[in-house]
C-alpha positions as CSV (number, residue, x, y, z in Angstrom):
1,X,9.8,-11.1,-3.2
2,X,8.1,-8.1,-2.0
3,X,8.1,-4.3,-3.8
4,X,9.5,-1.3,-1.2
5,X,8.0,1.6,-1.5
6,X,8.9,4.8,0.4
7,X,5.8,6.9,-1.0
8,X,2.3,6.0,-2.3
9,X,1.9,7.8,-5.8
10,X,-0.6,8.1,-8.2
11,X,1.7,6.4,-10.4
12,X,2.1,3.4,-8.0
13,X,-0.8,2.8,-7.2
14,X,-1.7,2.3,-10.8
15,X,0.7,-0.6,-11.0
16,X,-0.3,-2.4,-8.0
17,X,-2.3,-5.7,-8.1
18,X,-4.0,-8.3,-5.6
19,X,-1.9,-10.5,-4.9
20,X,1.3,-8.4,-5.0
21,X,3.5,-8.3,-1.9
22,X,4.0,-4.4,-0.6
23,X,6.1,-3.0,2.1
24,X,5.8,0.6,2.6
25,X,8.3,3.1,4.5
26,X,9.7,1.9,7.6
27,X,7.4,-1.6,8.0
28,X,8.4,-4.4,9.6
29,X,6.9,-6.9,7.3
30,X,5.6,-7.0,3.2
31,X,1.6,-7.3,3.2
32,X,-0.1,-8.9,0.6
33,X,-2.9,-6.6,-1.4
34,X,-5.8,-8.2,-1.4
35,X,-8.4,-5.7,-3.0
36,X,-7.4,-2.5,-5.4
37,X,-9.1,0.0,-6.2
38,X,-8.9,3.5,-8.1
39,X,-7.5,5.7,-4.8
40,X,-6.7,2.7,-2.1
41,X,-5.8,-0.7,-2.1
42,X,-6.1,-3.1,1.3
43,X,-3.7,-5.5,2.5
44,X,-3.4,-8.3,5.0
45,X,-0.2,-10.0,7.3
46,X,-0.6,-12.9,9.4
47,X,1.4,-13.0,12.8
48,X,0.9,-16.5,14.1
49,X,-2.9,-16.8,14.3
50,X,-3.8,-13.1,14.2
51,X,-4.4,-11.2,10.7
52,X,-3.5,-7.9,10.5
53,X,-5.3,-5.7,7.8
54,X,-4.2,-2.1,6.6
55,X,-5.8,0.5,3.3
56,X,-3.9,2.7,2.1
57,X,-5.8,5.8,1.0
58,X,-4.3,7.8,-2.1
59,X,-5.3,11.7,-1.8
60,X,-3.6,14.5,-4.8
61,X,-1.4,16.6,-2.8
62,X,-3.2,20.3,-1.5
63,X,-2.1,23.5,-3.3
64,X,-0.1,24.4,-0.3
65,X,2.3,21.1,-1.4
66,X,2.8,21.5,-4.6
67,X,4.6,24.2,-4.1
């Protein structure tokens, strides 16, 4: 089972582990994290024979956003 998540916060991020299965807005398919760090974590999907790797950066919001 994976974890759905519509937004990356700090809060999340602080939860998630290698190993977990994430799936992130509008995705097709769950990744699975392979490395975590303090602001990204990287994640791999394999289609067929091809592996498909994606890092999701965290960043604090700007002044401007929070409002």
């Amino acid at each position: 089972m994976y974890k759905h998540y519509e937004n990356i916060t700090r809060e999340i991020l602080d939860t998630i582990k290698i190993g977990d299965l994430v799936r992130v807005n509008d995705w097709m398919s769950p990744m699975l994290v392979k490395a975590v760090s303090k602001n990204f974590f990287v994640m791999t999907c394999k289609k067929g024979k091809d592996t498909y790797y994606s890092c999701l950066l965290y960043t604090s919001p700007s002044p401007r956003d929070r409002g």
